[in-house]
PAZALUM-80227 format. One line per 5 residues: their letters; for each residue x, y, z of N, C-alpha, C, O. Coordinates in steps of 0.001 Angstrom, whole numbers. Example, Ala and Ser with C-alpha at 12.3 -4.5 7.8 and 13.67 -1.06 7.14 Angstrom:
# residues 2
AS = 13190 -5690 7800 12300 -4500 7800 13200 -3300 7800 14236 -3319 8465  12850 -2250 7080 13670 -1060 7140 12900 30 7870 13409 1138 8039
This chain:
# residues 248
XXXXX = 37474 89626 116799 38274 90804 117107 39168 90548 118322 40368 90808 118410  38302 89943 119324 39535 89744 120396 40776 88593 120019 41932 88743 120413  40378 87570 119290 41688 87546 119082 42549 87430 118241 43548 86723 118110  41952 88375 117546 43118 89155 116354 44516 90064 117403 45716 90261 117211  43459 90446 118612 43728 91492 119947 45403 90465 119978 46536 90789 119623
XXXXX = 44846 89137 120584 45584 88406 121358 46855 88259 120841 47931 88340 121434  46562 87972 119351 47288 87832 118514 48497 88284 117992 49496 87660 117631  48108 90085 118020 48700 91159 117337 49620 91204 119135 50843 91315 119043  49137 91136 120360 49542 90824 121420 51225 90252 121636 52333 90667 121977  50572 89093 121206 52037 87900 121635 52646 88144 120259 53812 87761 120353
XXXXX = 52465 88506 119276 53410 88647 118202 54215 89931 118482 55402 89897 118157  53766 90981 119004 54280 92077 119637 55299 91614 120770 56481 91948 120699  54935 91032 121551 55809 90582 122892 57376 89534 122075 58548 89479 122446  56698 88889 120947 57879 87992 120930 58677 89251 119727 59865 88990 119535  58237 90308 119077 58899 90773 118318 59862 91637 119419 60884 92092 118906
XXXXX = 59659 91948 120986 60520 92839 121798 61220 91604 122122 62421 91858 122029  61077 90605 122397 62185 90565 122796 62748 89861 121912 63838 89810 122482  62934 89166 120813 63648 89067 119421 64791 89915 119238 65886 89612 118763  64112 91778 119983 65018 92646 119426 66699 92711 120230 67479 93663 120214  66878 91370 120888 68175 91341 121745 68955 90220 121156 70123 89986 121466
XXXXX = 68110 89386 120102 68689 87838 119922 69968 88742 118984 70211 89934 118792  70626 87344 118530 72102 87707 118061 72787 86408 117269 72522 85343 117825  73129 86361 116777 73772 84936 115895 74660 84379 116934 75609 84799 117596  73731 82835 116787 74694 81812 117832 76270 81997 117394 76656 82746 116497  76948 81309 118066 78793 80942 117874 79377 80686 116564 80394 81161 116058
XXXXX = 78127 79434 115898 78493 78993 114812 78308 79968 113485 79027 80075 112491  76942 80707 113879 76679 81973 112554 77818 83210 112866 78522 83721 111995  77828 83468 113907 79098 84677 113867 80458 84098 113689 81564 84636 113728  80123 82959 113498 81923 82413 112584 82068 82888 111527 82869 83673 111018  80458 81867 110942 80794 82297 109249 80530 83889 108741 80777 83936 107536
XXXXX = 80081 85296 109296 79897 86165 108917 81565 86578 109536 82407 87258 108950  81624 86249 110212 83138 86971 110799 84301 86477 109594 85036 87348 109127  84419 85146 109153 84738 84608 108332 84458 84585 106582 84752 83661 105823  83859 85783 106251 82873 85647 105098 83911 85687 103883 84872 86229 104429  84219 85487 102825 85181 85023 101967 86443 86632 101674 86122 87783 101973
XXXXX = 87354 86367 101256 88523 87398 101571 88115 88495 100752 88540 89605 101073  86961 88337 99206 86770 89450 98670 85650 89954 99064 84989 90584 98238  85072 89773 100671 84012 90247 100850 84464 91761 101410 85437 91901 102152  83584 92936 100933 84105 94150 101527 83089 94444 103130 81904 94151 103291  84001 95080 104106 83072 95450 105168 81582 95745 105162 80874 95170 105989
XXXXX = 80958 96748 104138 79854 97081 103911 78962 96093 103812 77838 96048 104314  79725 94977 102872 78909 93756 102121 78322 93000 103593 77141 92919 103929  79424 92523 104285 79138 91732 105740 78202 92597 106482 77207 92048 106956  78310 93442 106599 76926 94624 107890 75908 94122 107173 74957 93447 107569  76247 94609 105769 74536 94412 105470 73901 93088 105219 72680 92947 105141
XXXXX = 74821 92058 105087 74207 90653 105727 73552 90692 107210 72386 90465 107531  74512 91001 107905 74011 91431 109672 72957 92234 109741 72212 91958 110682  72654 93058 109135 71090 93558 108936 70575 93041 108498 69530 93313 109089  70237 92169 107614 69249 91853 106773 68954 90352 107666 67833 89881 107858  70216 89774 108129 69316 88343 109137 68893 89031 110550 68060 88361 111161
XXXXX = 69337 90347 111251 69170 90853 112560 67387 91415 112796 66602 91653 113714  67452 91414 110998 66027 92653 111050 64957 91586 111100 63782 91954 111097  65271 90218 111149 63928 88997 110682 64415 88080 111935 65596 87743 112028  63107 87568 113214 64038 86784 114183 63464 85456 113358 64040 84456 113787  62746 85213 112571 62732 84007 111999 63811 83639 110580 64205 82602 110046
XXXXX = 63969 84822 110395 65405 84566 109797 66637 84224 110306 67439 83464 109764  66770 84765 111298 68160 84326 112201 68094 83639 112547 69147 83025 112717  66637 82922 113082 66728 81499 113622 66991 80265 112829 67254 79158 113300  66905 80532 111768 66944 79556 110838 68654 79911 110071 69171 79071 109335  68960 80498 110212 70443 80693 109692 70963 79961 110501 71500 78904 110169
XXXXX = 70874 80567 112214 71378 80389 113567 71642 78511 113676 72689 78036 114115  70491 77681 113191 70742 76287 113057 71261 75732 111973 71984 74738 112034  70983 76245 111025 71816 76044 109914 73418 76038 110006 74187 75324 109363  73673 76838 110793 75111 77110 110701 75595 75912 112333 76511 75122 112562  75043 76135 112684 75401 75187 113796 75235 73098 113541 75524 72085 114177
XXXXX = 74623 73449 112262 74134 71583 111880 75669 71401 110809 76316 70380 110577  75853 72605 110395 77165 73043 109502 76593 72851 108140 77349 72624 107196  75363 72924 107988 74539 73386 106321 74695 74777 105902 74348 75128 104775  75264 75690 106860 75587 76891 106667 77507 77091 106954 77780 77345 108127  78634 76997 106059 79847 76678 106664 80329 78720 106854 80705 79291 107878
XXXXX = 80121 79282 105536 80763 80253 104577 79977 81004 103371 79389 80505 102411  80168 82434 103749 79416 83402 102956 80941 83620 101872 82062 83863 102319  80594 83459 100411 81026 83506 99815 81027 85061 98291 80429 84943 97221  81716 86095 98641 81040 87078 97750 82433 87603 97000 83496 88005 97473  81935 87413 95518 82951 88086 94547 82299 87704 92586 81219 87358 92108
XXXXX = 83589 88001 92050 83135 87543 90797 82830 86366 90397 83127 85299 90935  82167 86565 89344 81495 84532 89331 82414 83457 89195 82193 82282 89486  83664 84033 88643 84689 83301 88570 85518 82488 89513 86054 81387 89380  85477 83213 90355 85969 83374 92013 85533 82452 92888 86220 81894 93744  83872 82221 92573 83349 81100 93249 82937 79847 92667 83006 79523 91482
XXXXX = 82437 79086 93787 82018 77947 93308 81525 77914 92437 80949 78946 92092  81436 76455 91371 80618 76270 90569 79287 76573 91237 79133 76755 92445  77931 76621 89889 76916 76867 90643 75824 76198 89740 76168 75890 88599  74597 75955 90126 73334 75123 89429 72544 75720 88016 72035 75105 87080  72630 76684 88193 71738 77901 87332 72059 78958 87004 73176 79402 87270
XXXXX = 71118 79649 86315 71759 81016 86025 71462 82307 86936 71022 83377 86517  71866 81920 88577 71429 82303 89680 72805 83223 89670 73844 82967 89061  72520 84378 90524 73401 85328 91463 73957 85054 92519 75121 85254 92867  72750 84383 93274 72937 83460 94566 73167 82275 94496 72713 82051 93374  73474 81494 94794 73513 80334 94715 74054 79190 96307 74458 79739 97331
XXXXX = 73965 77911 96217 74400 77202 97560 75141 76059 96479 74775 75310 95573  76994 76595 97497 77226 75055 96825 77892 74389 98392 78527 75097 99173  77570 72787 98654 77782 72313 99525 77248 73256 100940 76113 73733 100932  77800 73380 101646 77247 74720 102814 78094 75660 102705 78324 76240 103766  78914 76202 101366 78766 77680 100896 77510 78693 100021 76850 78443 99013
XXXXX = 77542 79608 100705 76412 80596 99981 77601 81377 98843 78804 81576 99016  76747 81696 97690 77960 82546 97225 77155 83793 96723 75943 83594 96654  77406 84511 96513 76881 85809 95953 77946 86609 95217 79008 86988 95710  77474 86840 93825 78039 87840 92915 78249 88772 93547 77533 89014 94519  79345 89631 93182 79689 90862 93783 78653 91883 94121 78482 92367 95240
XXXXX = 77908 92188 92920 76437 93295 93042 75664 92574 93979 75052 93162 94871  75648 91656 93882 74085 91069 94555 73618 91711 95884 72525 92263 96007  74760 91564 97104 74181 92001 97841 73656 93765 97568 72580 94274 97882  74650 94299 96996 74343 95897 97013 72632 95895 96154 71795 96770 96376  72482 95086 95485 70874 95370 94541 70096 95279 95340 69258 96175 95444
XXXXX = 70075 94193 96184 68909 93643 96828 69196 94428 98211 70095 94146 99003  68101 95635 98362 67751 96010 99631 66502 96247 99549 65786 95367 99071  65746 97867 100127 64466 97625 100208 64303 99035 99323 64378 100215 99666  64029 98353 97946 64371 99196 96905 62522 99716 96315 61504 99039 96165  62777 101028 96144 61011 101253 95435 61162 101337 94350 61944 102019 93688
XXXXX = 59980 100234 93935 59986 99984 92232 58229 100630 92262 57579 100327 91261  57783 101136 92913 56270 102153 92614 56267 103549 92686 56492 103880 93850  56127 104409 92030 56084 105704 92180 55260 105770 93510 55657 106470 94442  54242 105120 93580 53355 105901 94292 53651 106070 95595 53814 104971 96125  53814 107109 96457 53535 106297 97942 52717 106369 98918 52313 107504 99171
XXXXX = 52075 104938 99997 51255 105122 100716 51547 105563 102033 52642 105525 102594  50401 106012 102501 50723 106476 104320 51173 105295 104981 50471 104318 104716  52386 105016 105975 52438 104758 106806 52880 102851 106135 52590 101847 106786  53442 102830 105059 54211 101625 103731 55172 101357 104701 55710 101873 105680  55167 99975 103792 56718 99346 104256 57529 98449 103096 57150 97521 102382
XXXXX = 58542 98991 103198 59245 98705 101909 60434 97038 102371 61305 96746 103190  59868 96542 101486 60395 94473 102064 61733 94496 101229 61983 94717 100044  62415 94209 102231 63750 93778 102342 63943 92629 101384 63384 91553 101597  64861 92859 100143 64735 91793 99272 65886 90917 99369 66078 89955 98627  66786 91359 100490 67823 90460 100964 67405 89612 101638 67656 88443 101343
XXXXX = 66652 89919 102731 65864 88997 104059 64730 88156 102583 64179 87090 102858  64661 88365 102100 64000 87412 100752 64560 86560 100074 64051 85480 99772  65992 87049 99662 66979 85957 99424 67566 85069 100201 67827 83876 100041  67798 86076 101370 68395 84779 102231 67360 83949 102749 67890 82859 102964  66023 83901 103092 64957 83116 103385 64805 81949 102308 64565 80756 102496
XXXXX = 64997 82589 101232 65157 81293 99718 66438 80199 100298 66257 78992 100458  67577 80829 100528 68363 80142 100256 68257 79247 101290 68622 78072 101243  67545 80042 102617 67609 78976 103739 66875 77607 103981 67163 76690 104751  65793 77755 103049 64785 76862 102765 65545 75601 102087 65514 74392 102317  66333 76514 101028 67052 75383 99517 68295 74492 100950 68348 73281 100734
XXXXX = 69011 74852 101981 69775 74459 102445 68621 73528 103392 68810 72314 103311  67924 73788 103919 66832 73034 105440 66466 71706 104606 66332 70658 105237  66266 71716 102941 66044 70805 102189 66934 69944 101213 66632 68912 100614  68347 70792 101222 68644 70170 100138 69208 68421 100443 69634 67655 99578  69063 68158 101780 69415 66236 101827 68269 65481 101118 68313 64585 100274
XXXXX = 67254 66094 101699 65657 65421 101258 65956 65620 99373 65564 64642 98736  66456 66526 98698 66224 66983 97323 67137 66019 96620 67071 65506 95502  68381 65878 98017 69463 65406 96781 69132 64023 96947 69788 63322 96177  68316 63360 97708 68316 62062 97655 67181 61617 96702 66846 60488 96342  66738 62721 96430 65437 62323 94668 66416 62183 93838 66261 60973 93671
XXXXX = 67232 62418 93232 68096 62127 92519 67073 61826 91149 65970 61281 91155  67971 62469 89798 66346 62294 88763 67033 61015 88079 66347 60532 87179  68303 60348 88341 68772 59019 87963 68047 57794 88795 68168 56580 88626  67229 58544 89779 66423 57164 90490 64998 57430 90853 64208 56825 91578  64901 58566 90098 63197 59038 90437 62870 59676 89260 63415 60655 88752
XXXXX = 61291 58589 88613 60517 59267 87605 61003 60637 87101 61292 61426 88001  61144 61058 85885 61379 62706 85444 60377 63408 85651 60491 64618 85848  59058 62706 85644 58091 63841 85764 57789 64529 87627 57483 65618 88114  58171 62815 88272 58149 63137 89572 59071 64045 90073 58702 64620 91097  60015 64297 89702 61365 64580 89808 61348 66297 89832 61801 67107 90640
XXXXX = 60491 66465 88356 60277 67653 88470 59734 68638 89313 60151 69700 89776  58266 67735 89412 57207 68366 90091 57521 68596 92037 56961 69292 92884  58712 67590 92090 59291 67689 93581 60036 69299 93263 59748 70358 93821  60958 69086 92300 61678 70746 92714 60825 71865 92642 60923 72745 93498  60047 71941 91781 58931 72547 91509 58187 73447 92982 58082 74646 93240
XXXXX = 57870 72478 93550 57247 72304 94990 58297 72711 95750 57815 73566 96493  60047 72533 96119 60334 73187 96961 60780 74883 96051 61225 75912 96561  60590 74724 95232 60813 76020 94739 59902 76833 95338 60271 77692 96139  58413 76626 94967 57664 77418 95861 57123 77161 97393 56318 77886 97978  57677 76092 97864 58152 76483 99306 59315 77144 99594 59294 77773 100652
XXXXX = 59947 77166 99192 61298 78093 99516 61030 79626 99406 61645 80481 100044  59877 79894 98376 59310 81263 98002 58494 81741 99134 58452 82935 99433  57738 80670 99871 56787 81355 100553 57630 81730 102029 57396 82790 102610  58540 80824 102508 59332 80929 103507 59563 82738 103112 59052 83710 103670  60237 82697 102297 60975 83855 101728 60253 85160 102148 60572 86144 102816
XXXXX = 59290 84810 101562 58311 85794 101803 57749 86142 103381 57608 87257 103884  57498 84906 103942 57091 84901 105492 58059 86052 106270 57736 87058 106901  59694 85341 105884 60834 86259 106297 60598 87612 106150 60486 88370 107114  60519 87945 105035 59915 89493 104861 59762 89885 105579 60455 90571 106331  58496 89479 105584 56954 90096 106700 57513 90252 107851 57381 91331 108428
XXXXX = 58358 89064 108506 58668 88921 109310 59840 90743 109878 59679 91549 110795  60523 90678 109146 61521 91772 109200 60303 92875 109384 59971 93369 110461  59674 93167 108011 58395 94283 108348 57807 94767 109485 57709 95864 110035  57414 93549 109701 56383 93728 111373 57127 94374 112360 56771 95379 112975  58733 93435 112556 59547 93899 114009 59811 95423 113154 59090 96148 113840
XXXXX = 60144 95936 112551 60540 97283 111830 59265 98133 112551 59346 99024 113397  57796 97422 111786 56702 98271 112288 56479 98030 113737 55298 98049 114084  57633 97742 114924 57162 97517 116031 56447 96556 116632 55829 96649 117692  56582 95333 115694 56153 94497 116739 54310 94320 115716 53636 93470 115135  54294 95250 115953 52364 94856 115206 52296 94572 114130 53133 94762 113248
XXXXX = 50740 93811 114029 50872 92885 112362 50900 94211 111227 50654 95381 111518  51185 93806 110174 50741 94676 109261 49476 94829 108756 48618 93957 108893  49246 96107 108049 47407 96366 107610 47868 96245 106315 48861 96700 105748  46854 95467 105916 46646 95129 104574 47373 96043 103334 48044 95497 102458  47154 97444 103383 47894 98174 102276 49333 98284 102679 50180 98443 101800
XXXXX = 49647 98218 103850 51665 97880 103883 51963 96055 103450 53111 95639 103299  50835 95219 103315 51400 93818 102694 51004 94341 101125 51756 94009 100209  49869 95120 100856 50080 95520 99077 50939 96287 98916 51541 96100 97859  51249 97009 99439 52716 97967 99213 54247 97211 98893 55190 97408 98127  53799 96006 100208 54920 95037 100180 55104 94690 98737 55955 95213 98017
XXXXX = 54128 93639 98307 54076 93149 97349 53930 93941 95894 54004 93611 94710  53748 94845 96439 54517 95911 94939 55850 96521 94511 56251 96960 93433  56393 96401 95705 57592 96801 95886 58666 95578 95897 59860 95858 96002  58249 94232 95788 59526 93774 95818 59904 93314 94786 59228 93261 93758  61174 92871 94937 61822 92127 93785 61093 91063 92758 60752 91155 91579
XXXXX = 61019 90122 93637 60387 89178 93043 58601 88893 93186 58039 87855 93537  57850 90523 92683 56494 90439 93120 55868 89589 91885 54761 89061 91999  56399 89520 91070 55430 88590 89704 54856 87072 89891 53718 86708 89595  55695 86424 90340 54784 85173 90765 53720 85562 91839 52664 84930 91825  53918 86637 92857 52924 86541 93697 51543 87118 93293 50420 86908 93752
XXXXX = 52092 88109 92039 51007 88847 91721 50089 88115 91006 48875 88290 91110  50912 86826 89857 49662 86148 89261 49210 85611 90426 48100 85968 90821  49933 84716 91146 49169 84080 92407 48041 83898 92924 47404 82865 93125  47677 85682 93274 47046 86262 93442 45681 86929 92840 44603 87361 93248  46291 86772 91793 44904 87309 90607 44326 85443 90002 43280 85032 90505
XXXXX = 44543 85169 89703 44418 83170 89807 42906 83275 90213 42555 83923 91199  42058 82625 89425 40635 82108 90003 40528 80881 90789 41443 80062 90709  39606 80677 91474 39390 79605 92189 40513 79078 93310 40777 79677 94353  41014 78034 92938 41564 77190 93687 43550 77330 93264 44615 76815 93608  43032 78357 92345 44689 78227 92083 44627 80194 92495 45369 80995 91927
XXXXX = 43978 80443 93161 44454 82001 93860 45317 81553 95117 45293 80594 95889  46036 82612 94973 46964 82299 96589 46262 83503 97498 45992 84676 97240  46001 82225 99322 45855 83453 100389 46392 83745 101101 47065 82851 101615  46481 84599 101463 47404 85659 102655 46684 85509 104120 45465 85641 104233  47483 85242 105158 46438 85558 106391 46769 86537 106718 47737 87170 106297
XXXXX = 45767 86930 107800 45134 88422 108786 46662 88856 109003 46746 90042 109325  47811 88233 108913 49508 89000 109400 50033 89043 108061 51194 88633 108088  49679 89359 106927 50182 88681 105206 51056 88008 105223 51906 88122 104341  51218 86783 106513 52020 85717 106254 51377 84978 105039 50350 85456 104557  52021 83629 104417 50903 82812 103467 51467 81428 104223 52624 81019 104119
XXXXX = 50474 80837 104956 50602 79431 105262 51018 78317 104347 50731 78030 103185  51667 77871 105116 52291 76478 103635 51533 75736 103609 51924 74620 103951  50162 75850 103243 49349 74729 102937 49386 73990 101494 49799 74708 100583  49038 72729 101160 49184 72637 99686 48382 73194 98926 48742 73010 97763  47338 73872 99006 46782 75212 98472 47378 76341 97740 47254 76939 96671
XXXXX = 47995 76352 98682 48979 78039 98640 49970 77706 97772 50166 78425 96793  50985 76208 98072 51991 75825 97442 51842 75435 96138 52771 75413 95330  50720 75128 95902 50398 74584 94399 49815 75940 93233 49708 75900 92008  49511 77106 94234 48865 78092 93382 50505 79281 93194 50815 80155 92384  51069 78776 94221 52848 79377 93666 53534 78527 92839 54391 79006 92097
XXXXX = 53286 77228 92835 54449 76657 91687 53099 77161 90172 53493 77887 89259  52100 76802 90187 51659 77580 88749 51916 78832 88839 51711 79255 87702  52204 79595 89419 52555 81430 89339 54011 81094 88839 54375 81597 87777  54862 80275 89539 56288 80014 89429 56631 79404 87933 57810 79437 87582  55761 78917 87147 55877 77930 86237 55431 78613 85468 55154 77939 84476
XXXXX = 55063 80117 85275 54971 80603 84053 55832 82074 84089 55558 82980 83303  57014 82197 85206 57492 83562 85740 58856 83326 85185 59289 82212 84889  59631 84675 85041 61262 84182 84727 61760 83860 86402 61561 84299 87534  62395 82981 85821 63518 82435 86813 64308 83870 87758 64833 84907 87352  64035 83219 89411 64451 84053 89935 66125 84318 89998 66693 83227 89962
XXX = 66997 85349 90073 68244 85319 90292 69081 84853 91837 70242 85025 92208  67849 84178 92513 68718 83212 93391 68007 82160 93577 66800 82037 93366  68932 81188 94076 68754 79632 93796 67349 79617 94664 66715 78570 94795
């Protein structure tokens, strides 16, 4: 108990003062800069959705400064870059692009009738952009597997794996936004089930989760999920039988 105390403590202290950080030089380029059919609304609510997570911003914040992050890209599919999949989101080179709807779908939308005391509803933008930030922190390591010089089966089972690392990041981000929202303190268990009922992409987590043995996924005491290969291997089987998410 005490140091759950300690815990809930310094995660509190670093969530106050988080609440002053701000996108380095290089990230308020590219949001200041975000593509010509982006509308005002569209850009804020990027600025919320990385402002509300400081482990989201931090990871944009270097991204954009290594220049893996150049340009937010938002319009019809036509408009933008080619892209990998049959994604909404997508990364080409260090452009992000997003379909016109995308950003407006993804907020912190209730898909449960029910509601609990004192819920928190997860930001499914701070979810996307946590995906995408992962797919960018990795994509040198990805592109140098190349499946013209690496086994097909290996090949696979590598994307596979950052797929559901990129998921759990995603998810961490969440939480992350959640907590500073709830002030700084961890969340109680029925605002991470609330979470996870409410978001977008709750189906891989939910088999995850229901999974016997060694292929259940766990949550710690903050419903972060540690990237252990545990966790990562019981999300790519959740991932490997789920539809394909609509961002990369």
């Amino acid at each position: 108990m005490k140091k759950r105390i300690l815990i809930s403590l310094g995660l509190a202290c670093l969530a106050m003062t988080s609440a002053f950080a701000a996108p380095n030089a290089a990230l308020e380029r590219v949001l200041k800069n975000a593509g010509p059919n982006a509308e005002p609304a569209q850009v804020t609510r990027l600025r919320e959705a990385i402002a509300s997570s400081p482990a989201l911003e931090a990871q944009l914040n270097a991204l954009a400064a290594s220049g893996q992050l150049s340009q937010f890209a938002i319009g019809e599919e036509a408009m933008l870059p080619s892209k990998p999949g049959p994604f909404s989101a997508w990364i080409h080179g260090s452009t992000w692009a997003f379909q016109t709807d995308f950003i407006d779908k993804h907020g912190k939308t209730r898909l449960m009738d029910v509601v609990a005391p004192g819920e928190m509803l997860p930001d499914n933008l701070v979810f996307a952009l946590g995906h995408l930030a992962y797919k960018a922190e990795t994509a040198m390591q990805m592109d140098a597997a190349s499946i013209k010089t690496t086994p097909r089966d290996q090949w696979v089972s590598m994307r596979m794996k950052n797929d559901a690392e990129a998921t759990i990041q995603a998810w961490n981000d969440t939480v992350d936004a959640a907590q500073k929202s709830n002030g700084g303190k961890v969340l109680a268990a029925g605002q991470v089930g609330s979470m996870i009922l409410n978001l977008r992409y709750r189906a891989a987590f939910i088999k995850a989760m229901q999974a016997q043995g060694e292929d259940k996924l766990q949550f710690g005491d903050d419903g972060r999920i540690a990237m252990t290969p545990a966790n990562v291997a019981a999300v790519m089987k959740a991932l490997s039988t789920s539809s394909l998410f609509d961002v990369q």
